[in-house]
N, C-alpha and C positions, 0 to 999 in steps of 0.2 A: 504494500500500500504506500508506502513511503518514499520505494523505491518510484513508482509509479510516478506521484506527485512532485519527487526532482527531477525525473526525466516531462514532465509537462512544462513545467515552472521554466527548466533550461532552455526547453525549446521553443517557446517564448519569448525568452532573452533573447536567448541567439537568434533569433528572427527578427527581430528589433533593431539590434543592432548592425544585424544583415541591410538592411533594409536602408537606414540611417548611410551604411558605408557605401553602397549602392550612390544614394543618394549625391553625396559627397563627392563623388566620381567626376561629377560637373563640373567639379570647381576644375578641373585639366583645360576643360575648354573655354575657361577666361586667361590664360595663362601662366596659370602656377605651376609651378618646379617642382616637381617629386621632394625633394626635398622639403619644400616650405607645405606642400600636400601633410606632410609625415607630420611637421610640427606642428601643423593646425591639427589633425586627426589627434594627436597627444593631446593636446590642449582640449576636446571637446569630452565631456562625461560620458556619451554616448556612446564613443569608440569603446570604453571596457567592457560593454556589455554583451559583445558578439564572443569574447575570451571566458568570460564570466557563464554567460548561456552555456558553451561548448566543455567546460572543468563538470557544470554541473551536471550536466549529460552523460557525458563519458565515466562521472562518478556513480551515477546510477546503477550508467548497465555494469559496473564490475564493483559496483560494492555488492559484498558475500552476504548474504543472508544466513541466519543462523538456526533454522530449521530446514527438515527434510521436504520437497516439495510435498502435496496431500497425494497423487497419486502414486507415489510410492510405496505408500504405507501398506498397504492392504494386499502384497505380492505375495 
């Protein structure tokens, strides 16, 4: 259940801030440098949350649970 609930919540996030960096992509076609691209993206609160979504994700599907699934029980 838990698990479940960080794997929604992260992908969520990470969609957000997918979306956001997408977004931002525009900003090439007024002239900015990869570089000043990179320190605006640092500079914006939105850029962590595509990192943020993606930790909690990936920590779902490989945190262990500590019971046996149910249908095993009854072999």
């Amino acid at each position: 259940m838990i698990r479940g609930f960080l794997f929604l919540i992260g992908f969520g996030i990470s969609v957000a801030g997918g979306i956001s960096m997408i977004a931002y992509l525009n900003l090439f076609a007024t002239g900015m440098s990869i570089m000043e691209f990179v320190k605006f993206l640092v500079s914006r609160p939105e850029s962590y949350l595509l990192p943020i979504g993606i930790l909690l994700v990936a920590g779902s599907i490989y945190l262990s649970g500590t019971r046996e699934p149910d249908f095993r029980e009854d072999e």
